[in-house]
Residue, then its C-alpha position, 0 to 999 in steps of 0.5 A: x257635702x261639708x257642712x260649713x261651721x262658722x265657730x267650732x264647737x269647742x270656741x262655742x263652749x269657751x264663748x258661752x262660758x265667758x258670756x254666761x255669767x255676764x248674763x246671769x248677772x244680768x237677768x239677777x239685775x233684771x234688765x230686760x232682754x230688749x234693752x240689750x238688743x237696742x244697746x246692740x243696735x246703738x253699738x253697731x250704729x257707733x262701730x258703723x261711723x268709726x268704720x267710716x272713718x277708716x278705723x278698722x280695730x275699734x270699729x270692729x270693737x265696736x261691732x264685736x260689743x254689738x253681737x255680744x248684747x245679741x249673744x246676751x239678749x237670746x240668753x236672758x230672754x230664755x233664763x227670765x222666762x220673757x221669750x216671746x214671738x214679738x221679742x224674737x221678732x224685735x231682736x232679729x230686725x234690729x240684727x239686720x239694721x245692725x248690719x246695715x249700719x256696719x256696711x254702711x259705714x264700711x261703704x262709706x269710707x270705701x268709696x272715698x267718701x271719708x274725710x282726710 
């Protein structure tokens, strides 16, 4: 059975290429990896209410910033040495509500409920 690939390897490696110095300078300034999982969750609550209002591109911008600062968290919880079961924890829950958020702004402006 065909296993389904959500990124190729090689865009993975060109992702984290990119990422990877951000979160360098990131753990160098010591931001703490939940602070980014919230600004992730703050991002996707944005992106949510400009999908409600039929703004596709920015709203998917918005959303886009959002998995950036998971991608960011993951990486400077392992370079700092904070990993733990409470912050993987924390980090996916605020995923799921940073899901929400985007469907429901997206269900918002699909069931005409947007305004004009």
């Amino acid at each position: 059975m065909a296993q389904f690939v959500f990124i190729s390897q090689r865009n993975r490696e060109r992702y984290f290429k990119i990422v990877g110095p951000v979160a360098d300078l990131f753990a160098r300034a010591g931001i703490h990896p939940n602070v980014l999982s919230i600004a992730g969750l703050l991002l996707s609550i944005v992106a949510g209410l400009i999908y409600c209002h039929g703004s596709f591109f920015l709203g998917r911008m918005g959303g886009r910033s959002g998995w950036v600062c998971d991608t960011l968290d993951g990486s400077i919880a392992r370079q700092t040495n904070k990993k733990s079961d409470f912050g993987a924890f924390f980090d996916s829950t605020l995923d799921r509500y940073s899901d929400m958020f985007l469907f429901i702004g997206l269900a918002y402006y699909f069931a005409g409920a947007a305004p004009s």
